[in-house]
Chimera marker file (.cmm) of the C-alpha trace (Angstrom):
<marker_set name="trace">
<marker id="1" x="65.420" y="34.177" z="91.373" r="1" g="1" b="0" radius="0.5"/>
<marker id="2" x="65.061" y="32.684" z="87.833" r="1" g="1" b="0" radius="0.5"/>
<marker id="3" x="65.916" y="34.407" z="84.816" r="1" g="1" b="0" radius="0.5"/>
<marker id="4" x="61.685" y="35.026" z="84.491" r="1" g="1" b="0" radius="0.5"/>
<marker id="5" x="61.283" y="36.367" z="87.469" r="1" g="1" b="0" radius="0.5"/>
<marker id="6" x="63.904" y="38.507" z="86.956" r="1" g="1" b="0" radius="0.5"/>
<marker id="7" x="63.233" y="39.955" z="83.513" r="1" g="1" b="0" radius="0.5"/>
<marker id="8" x="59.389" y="41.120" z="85.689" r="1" g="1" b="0" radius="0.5"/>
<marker id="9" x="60.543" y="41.656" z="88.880" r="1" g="1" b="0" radius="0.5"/>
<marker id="10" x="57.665" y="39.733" z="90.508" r="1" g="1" b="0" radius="0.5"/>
<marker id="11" x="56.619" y="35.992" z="90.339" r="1" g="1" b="0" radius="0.5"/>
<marker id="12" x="52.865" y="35.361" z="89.857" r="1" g="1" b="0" radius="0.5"/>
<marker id="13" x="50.511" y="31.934" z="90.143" r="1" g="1" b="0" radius="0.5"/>
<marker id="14" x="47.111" y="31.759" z="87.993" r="1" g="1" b="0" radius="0.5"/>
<marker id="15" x="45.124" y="28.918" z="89.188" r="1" g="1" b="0" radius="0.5"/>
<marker id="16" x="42.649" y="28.127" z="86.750" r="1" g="1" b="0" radius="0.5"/>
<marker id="17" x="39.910" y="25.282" z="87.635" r="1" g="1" b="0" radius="0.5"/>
<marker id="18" x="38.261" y="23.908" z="84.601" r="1" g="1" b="0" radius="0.5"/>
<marker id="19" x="35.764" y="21.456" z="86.310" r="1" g="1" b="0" radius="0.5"/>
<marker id="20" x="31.901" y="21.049" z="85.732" r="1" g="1" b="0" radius="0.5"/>
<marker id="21" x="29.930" y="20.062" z="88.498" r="1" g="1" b="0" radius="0.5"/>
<marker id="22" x="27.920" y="17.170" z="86.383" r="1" g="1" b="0" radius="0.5"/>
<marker id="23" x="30.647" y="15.306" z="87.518" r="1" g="1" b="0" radius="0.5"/>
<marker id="24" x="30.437" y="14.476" z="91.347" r="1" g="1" b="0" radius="0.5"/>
<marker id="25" x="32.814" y="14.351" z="93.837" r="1" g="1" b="0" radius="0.5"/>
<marker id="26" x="35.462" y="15.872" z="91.499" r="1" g="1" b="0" radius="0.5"/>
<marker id="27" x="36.597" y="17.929" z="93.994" r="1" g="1" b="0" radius="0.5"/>
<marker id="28" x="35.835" y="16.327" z="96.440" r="1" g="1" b="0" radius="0.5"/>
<marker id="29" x="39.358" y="15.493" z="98.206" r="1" g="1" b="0" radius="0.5"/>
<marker id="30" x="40.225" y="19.303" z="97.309" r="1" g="1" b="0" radius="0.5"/>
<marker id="31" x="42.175" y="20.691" z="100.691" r="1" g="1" b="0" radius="0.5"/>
<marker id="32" x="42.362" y="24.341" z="100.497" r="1" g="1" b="0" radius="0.5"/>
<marker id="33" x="44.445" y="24.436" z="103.152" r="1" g="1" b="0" radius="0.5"/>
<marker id="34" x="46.887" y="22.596" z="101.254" r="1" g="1" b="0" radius="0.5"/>
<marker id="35" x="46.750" y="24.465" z="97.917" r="1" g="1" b="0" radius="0.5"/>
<marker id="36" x="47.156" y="28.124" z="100.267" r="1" g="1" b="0" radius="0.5"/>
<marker id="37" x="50.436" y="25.955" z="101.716" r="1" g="1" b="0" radius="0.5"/>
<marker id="38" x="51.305" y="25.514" z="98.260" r="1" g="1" b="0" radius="0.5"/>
<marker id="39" x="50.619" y="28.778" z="97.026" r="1" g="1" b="0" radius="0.5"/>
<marker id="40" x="52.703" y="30.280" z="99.704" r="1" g="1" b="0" radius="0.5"/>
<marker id="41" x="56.044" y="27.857" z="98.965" r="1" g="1" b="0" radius="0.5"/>
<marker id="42" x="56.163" y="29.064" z="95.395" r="1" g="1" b="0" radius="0.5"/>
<marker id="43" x="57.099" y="32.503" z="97.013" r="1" g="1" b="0" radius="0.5"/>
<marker id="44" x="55.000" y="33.989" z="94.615" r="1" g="1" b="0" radius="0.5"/>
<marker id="45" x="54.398" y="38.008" z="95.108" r="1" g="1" b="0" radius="0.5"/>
<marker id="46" x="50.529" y="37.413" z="93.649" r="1" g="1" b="0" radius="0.5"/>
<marker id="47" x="47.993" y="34.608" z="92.987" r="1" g="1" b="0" radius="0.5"/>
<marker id="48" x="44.694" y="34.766" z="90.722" r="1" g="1" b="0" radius="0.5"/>
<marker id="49" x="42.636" y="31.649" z="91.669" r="1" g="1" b="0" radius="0.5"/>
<marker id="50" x="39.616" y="31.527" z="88.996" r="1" g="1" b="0" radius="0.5"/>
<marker id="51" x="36.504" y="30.464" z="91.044" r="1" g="1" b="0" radius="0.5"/>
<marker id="52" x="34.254" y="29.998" z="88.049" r="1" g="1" b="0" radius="0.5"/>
<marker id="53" x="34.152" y="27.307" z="85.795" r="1" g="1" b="0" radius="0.5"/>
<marker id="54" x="33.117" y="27.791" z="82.015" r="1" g="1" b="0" radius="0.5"/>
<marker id="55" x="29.471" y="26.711" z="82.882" r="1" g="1" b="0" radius="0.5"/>
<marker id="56" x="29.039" y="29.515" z="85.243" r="1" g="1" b="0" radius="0.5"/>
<marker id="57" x="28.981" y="27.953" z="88.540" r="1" g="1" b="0" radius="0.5"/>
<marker id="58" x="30.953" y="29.321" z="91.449" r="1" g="1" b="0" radius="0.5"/>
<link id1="1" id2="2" r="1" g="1" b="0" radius="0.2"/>
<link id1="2" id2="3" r="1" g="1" b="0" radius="0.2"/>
<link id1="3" id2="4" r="1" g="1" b="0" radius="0.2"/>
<link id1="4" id2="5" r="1" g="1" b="0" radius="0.2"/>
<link id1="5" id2="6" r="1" g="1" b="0" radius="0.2"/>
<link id1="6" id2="7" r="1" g="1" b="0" radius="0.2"/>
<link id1="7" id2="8" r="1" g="1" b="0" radius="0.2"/>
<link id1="8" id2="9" r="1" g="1" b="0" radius="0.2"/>
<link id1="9" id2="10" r="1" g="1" b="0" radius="0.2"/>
<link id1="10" id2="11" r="1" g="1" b="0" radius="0.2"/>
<link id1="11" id2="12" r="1" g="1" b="0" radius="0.2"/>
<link id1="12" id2="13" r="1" g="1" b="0" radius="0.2"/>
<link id1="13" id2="14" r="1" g="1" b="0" radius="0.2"/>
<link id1="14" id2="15" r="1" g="1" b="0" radius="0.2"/>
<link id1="15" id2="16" r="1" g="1" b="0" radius="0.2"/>
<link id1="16" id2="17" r="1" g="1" b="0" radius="0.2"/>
<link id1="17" id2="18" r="1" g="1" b="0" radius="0.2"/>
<link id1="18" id2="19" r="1" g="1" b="0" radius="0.2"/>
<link id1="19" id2="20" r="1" g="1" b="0" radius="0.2"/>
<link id1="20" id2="21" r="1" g="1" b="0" radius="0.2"/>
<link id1="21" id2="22" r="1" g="1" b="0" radius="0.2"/>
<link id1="22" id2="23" r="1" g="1" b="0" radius="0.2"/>
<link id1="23" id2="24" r="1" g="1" b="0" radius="0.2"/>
<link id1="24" id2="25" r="1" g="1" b="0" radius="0.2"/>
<link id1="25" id2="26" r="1" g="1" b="0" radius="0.2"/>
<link id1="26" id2="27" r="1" g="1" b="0" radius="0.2"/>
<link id1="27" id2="28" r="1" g="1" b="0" radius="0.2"/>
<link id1="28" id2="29" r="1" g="1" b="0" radius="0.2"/>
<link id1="29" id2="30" r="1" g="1" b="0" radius="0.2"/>
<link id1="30" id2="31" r="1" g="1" b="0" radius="0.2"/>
<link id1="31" id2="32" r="1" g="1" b="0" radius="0.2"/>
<link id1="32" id2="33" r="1" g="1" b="0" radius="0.2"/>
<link id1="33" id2="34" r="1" g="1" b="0" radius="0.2"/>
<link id1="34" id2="35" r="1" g="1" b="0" radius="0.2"/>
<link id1="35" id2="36" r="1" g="1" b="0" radius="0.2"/>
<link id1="36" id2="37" r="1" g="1" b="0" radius="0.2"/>
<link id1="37" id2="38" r="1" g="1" b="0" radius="0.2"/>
<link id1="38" id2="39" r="1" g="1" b="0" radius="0.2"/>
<link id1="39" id2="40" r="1" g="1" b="0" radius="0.2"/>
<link id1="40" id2="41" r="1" g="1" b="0" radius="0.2"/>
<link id1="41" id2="42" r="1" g="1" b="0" radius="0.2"/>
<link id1="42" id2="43" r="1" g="1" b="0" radius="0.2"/>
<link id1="43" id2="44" r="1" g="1" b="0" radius="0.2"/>
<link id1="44" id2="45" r="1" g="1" b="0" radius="0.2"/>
<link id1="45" id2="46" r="1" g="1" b="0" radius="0.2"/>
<link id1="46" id2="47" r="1" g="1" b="0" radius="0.2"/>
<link id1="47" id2="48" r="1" g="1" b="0" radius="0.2"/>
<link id1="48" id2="49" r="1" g="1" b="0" radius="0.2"/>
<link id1="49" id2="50" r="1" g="1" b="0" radius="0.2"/>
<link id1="50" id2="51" r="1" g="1" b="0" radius="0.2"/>
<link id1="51" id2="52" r="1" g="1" b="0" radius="0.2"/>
<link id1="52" id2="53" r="1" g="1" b="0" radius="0.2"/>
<link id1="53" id2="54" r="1" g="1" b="0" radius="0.2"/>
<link id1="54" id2="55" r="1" g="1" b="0" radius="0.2"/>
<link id1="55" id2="56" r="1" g="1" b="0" radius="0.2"/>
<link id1="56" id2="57" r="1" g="1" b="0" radius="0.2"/>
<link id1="57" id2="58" r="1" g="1" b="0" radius="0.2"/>
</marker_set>
C-alpha cells in the first residue's frame, strides 16, 4: 500500500466525465468493459463514476 492509502485505510477512484454531447462521437470509442478492467486493477475498495455531465444529460 502507499503511504495514502495507508493514512485512510481504503483506496478510492472518482471518475468524473466532463463531456457535452454537442460534440459527436466523443465517446464514441468509449469501452466500458475496458474502463470496469481498469477500475478493478487499481485495487481500489470503491469507485464513484459521475454519469452526468454539467449540461444535464445522462
Amino acid at each position: 500500500m502507499d503511504k495514502t492509502t495507508n493514512l485512510l485505510g481504503y483506496k478510492r477512484l472518482i471518475i468524473d466525465y466532463h463531456f457535452s454531447d454537442f460534440v459527436p462521437g466523443t465517446l464514441a470509442q468509449a469501452d466500458a468493459a475496458g474502463t470496469v478492467a481498469a477500475c478493478l486493477e487499481t485495487g481500489a475498495d470503491s469507485v464513484l463514476v459521475y454519469a452526468k455531465d454539467h449540461w444535464g444529460h445522462c
